[in-house]
C-alpha positions as CSV (number, residue, x, y, z in Angstrom):
1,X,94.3,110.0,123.9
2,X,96.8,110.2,121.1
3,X,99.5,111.0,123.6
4,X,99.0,107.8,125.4
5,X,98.8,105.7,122.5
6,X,102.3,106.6,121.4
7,X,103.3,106.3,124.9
8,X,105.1,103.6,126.3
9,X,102.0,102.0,127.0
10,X,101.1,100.7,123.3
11,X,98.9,97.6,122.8
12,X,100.3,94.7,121.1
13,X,98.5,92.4,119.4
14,X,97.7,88.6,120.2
15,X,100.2,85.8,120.0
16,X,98.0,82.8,120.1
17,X,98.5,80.3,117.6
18,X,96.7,80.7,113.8
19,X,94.8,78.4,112.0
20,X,96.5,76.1,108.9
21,X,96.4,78.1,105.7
22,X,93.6,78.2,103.7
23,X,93.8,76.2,99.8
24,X,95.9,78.4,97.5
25,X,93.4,76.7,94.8
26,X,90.4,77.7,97.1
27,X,92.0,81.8,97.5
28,X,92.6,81.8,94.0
29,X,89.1,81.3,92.7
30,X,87.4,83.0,95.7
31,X,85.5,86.3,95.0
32,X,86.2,89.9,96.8
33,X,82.6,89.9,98.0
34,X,82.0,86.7,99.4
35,X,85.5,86.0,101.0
36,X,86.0,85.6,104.8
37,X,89.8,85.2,105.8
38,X,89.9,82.7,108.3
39,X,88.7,83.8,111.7
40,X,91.7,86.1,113.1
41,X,93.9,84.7,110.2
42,X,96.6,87.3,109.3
43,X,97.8,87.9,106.2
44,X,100.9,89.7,105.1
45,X,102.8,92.0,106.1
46,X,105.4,90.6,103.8
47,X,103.8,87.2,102.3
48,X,100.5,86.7,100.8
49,X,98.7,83.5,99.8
50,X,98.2,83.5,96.1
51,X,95.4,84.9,94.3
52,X,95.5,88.1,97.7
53,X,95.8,91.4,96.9
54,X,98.4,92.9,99.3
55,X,96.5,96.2,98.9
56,X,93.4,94.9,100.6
57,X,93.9,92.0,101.9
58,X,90.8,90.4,99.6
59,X,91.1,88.4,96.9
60,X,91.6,90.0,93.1
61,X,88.1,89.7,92.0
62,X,89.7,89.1,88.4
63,X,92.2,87.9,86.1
64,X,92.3,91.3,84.8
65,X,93.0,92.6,88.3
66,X,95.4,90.1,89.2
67,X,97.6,90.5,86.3
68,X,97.4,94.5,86.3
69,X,99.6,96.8,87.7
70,X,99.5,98.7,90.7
71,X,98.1,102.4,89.0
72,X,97.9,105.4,90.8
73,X,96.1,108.3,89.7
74,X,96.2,112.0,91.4
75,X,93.4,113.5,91.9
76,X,92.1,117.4,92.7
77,X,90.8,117.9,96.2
78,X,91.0,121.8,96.4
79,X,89.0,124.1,95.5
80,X,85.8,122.8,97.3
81,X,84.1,123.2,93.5
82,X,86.2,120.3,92.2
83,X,83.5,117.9,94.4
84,X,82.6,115.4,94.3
85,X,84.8,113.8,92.5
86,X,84.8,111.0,90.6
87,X,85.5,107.3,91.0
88,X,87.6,107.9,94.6
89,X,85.2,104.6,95.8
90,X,86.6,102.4,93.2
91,X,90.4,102.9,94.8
92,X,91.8,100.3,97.0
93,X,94.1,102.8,98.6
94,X,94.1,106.6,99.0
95,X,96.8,108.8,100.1
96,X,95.6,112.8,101.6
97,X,98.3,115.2,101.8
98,X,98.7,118.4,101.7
99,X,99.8,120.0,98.5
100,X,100.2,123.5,99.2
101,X,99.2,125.9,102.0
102,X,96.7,123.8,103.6
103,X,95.4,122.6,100.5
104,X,95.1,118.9,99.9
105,X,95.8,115.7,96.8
106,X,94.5,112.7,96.9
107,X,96.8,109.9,95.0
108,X,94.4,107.3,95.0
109,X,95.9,103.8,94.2
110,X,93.7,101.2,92.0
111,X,93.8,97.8,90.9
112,X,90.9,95.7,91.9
113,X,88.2,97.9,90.0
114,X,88.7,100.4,86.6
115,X,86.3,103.0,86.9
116,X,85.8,104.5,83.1
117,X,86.2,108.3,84.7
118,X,88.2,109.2,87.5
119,X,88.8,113.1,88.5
120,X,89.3,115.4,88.1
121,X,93.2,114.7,87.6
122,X,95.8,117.2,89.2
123,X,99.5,117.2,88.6
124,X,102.0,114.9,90.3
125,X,104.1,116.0,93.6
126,X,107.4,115.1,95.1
127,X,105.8,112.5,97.4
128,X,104.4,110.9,94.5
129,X,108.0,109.4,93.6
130,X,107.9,107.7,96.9
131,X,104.6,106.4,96.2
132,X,106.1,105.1,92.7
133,X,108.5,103.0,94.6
134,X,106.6,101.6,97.2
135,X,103.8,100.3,95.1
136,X,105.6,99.3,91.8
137,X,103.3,101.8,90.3
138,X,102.3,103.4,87.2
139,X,101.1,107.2,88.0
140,X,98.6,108.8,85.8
141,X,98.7,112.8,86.5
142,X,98.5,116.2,84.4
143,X,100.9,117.9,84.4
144,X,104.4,119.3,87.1
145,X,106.4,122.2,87.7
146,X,108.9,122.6,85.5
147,X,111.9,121.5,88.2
148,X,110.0,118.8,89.0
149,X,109.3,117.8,85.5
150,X,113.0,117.2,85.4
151,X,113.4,115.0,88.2
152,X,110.9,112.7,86.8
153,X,112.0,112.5,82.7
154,X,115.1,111.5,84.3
155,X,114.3,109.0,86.9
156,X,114.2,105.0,86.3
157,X,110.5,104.7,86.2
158,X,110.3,107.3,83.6
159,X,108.5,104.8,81.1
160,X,105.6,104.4,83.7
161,X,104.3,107.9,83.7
162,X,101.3,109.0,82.2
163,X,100.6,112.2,81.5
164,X,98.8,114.9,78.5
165,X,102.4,116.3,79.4
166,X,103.9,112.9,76.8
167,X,100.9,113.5,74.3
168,X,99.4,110.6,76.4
169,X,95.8,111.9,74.8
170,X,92.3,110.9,75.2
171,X,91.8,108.5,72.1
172,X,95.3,106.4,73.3
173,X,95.1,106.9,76.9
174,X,92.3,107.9,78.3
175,X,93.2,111.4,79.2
176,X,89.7,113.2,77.8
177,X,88.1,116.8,79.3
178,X,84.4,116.5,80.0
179,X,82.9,119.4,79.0
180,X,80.0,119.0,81.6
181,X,82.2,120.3,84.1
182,X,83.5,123.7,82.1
183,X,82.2,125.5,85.0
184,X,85.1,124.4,87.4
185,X,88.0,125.6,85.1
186,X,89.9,124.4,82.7
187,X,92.1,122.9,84.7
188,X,89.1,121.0,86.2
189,X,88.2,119.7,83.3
190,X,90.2,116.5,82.6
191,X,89.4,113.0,83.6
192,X,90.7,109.2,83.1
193,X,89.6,106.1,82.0
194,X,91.4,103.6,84.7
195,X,91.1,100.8,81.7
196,X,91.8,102.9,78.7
197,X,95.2,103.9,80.9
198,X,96.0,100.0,81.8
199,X,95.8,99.1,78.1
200,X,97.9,102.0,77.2
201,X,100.3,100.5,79.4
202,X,100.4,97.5,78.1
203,X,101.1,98.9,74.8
204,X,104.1,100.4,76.2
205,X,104.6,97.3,77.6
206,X,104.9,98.4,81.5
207,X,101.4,96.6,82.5
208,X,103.2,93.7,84.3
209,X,101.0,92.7,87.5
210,X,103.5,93.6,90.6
211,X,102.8,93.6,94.2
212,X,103.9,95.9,96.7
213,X,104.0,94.3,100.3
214,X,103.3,95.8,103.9
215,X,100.1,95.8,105.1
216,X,98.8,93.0,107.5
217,X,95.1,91.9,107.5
218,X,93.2,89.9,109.8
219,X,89.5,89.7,110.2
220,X,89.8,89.6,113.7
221,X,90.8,93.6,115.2
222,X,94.0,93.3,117.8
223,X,92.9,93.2,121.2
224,X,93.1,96.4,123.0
225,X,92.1,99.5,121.3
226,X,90.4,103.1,122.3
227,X,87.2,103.7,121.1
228,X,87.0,105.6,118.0
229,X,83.9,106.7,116.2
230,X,84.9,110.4,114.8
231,X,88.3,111.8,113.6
232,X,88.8,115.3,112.1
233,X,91.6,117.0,110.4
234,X,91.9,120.4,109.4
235,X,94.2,121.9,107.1
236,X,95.3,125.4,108.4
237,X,91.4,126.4,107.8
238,X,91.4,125.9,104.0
239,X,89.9,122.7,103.9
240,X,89.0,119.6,106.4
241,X,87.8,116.2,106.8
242,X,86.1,114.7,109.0
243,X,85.5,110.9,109.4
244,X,82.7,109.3,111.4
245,X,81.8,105.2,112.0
246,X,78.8,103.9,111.2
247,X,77.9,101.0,113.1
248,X,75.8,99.4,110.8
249,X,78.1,99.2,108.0
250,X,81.1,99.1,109.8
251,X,82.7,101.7,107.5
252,X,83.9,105.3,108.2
253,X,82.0,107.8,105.7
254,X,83.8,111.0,105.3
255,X,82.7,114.4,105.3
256,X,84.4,117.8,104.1
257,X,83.9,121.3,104.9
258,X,80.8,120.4,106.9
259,X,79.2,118.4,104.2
260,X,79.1,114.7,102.9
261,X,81.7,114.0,100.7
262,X,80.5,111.8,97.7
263,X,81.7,110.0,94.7
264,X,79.8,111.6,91.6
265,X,80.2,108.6,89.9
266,X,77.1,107.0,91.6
267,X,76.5,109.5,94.4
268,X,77.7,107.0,97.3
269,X,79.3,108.6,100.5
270,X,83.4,108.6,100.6
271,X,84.3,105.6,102.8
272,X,86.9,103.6,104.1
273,X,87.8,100.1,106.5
274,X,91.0,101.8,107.3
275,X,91.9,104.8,108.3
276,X,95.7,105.3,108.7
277,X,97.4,108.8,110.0
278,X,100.7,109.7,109.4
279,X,103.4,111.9,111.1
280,X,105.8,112.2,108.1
281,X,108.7,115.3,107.7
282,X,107.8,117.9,105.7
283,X,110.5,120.0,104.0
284,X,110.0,123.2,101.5
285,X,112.3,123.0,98.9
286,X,112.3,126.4,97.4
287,X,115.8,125.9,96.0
288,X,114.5,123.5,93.6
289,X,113.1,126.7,91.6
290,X,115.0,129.9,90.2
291,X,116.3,132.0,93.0
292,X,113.5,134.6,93.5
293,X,110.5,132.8,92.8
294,X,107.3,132.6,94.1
295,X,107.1,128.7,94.0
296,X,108.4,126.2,96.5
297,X,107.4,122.1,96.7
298,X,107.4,119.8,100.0
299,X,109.3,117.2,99.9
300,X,107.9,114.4,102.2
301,X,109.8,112.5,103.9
302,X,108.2,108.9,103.7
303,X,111.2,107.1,104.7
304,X,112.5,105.3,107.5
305,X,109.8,105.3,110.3
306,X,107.8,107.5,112.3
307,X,104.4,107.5,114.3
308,X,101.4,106.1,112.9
309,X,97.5,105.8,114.1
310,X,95.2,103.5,113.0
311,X,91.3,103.4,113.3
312,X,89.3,100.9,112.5
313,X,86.2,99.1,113.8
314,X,86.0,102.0,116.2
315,X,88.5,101.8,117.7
316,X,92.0,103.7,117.8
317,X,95.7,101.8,117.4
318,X,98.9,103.5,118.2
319,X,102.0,102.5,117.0
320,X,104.4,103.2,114.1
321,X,105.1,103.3,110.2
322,X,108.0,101.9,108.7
323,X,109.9,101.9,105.3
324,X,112.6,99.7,105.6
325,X,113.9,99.9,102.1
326,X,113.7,101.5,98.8
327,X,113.1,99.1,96.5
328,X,110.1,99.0,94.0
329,X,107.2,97.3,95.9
330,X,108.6,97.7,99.5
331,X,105.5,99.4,100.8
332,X,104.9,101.0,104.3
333,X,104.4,98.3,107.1
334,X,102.5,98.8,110.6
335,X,103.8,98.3,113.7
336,X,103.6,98.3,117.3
337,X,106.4,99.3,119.6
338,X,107.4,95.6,120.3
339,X,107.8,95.1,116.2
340,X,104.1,93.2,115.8
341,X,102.1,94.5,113.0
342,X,98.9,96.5,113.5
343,X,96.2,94.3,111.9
344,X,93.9,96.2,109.3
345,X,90.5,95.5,108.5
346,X,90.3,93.6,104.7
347,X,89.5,96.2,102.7
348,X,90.0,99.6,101.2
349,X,92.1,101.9,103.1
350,X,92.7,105.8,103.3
351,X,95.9,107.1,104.2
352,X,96.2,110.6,105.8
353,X,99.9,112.5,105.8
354,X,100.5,115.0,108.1
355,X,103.4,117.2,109.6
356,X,102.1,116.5,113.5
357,X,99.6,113.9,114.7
358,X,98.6,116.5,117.5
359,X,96.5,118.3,114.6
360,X,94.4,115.1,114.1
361,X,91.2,115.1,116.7
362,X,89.3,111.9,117.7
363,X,86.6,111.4,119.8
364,X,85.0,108.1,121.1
365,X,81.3,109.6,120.0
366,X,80.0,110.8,117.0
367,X,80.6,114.9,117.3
C-alpha cells in the first residue's frame, strides 16, 4: 500500500470552489472546543484568519495562548520506565525520532495549553535546531553533549534556550526534580512547568507570540484515501509504537511495547488527529566528537523535501514534505505530487521521523 501511494498514482485533493471566509471578529472570539471550520473550508498552508493557530488549525482558546510563543519541550521516551509520561496530551504538535540506536525523543511543541508538569525532560538533539527554526521556538531541554553544546551557545537563537545547563532553576524557570519518581534515575527525575517557562521567557524578554506556517486544515478529509485503522513502527526492536483508530472518537490512541501508552498527568490514552510519517536523511556525525570516541549524533536532514504519509480519519494520504526555506517560522508543508496540500484534520498532530517509510506497517483493520 505505501508503495502505491508514493507512486505515480497519488490522490489529489478537490478543486471545487470554497465558501466566503468566515468573520475575523467571529474566529477571534470563537473557542477551541466549540469551533467548526466551515464545511471543507481550508485553512493555511501559508495564511491563517486571525485569532487560528497555524499549529492546529483551531482557534487559540486564549489571550495567553495567542500572544505566547511557540515552546517546545523534549521529552524522554526510552527506557520503557520513564512511562507514562507527563503532560504529552496537552501538546499541539509532537515530533518521534530516534535518538540513538533505536531509541526514541519526543519534542513536543505547546502553545494552546500549559500543563504545570511535563516529563520527564531529556537533552536537546541536532534536529532540534531545525525544529527551532521552523517553529519560531523557544526549546526547554536538560542538558547536550559537549560538541553540541557549542553549536547552540553560538547560534542566533541562543537567548531562547532553556536549560538547568544556564542555571535556568526550578524557582525562576520551572526546571524542578520530583522526587516521586527517584526510582527512574536521576536523570529521570526532572520536569517543567510549561507556564513557569513562558513567564521566564518573558522576563528575558523572548516571549513574543510568533507563528510558524505550513500546515493546511480542512474539516472536510481529501477525497480519495486508503483505509487506515492501525500503523506500527518499530525501532530496531528496542522500542515501538503502534497506532490504532477508534471510530467513536475519531482519534488514533497509541500504544507502546504492547501496552497503552498514557499521559500520567490524568491517566488519558496518548492520542492524535494527525498522524504524519516522515522519510527524512539520517547522517552520523561522529566527527563532531574527539577522534576516538565512543559518541556520535544524527544529524537529520529536515530540509528540502522528501516523502511524507499522512493518516487521518482512517484513512492513508501519500504525498510529500517540503521545507522551502530556512527562515524562523517557515514550517514543513504537505503536499501532493501535483503541488496541492494534504488537508489535516483540526487538531493536534504527531509527527513520526524515520530513515525509510518501508519500516512503517499499516493495515486497513485493527491488528
Amino acid at each position: 500500500m505505501i508503495a502505491l501511494l508514493l507512486g505515480g498514482g497519488l490522490a489529489s485533493s478537490q478543486g471545487s470552489a470554497m465558501p466566503e471566509l468566515l468573520s475575523p471578529a467571529i474566529v477571534a472570539t470563537a473557542i477551541a472546543d466549540s469551533y467548526q471550520p466551515g464545511y471543507g473550508y481550508p485553512v493555511g498552508p501559508r495564511v491563517y484568519p486571525d485569532g487560528i493557530n497555524p499549529l492546529t488549525g483551531l482557534p487559540y482558546p486564549s489571550d495567553a495562548a495567542r500572544s505566547r510563543r511557540n515552546l517546545i519541550i523534549k521529552v524522554s521516551n526510552w527506557p520503557p520506565r520513564v512511562r507514562p509520561q507527563h503532560g504529552i496530551n496537552a501538546a499541539d504538535i509532537v515530533y518521534e525520532y530516534e535518538a540513538e540506536g533505536g531509541v526514541t525523543r519526543l519534542a513536543a511543541i505547546y502553545r494552546s495549553q500549559a500543563p504545570r508538569q511535563v516529563g520527564s525532560i531529556r537533552s536537546a538533539r541536532l534536529l532540534d535546531i531545525e525544529l527551532i527554526r521552523m517553529y519560531a521556538a523557544l526549546l526547554a531541554y536538560s542538558g547536550t553533549s559537549e560538541p553540541i553544546n557549542r553549536i547552540y551557545i553560538n547560534s542566533d537563537f541562543r537567548n531562547r534556550l532553556l536549560s538547568p545547563s544556564f542555571s535556568h532553576d526550578c524557582e525562576r524557570a520551572g526546571f524542578c526534580r520530583d522526587q516521586n519518581y527517584a526510582h527512574r534515575g536521576y536523570e529521570h527525575m526532572l520536569f517543567a512547568d510549561a507556564q513557569q517557562l513562558w513567564d521566564y521567557a518573558t522576563v528575558l524578554n523572548v516571549n513574543q507570540g510568533y507563528r510558524a506556517l505550513g500546515f493546511n486544515f480542512a474539516l472536510q478529509a481529501d477525497a480519495g484515501g486508503e483505509p487506515a485503522r492501525d500503523a506500527y513502527t518499530n525501532w530496531y526492536n528496542r522500542t515501538d509504537a503502534h497506532w490504532q483508530y477508534e471510530e467513536a472518537s475519531g482519534l488514533y490512541l497509541r500504544y507502546a511495547d504492547g501496552a497503552p501508552h498514557s499521559d500520567a498527568a490524568d491517566g488519558s490514552q496518548l492520542w492524535a488527529d494527525n498522524l504524519i510519517y516522515l522519510q527524512v536523511l539520517h547522517i552520523s556525525r561522529p566527527d563532531l566528537f574527539p577522534p576516538g570516541a565512543p559518541d556520535e549524533s544524527q544529524e537529520v536532514r529536515l530540509q528540502g523535501q522528501g516523502a511524507a504519509l499522512v493518516l487521518r480519519d482512517g484513512k492513508l494520504y501519500g504525498g510529500f514534505w517540503r521545507r522551502s526555506g530556512l527562515r524562523n517560522g517557515d514550517a514543513l508543508e504537505l503536499s501532493y505530487a501535483d503541488g496541492s496540500p494534504i488537508a489535516l484534520k483540526p487538531g493536534r498532530s504527531w509527527i513520526t521521523i524515520m530513515r525509510d517509510l518501508e519500516q512503517l506497517e499499516i493495515n486497513s483493520a485493527d491488528s
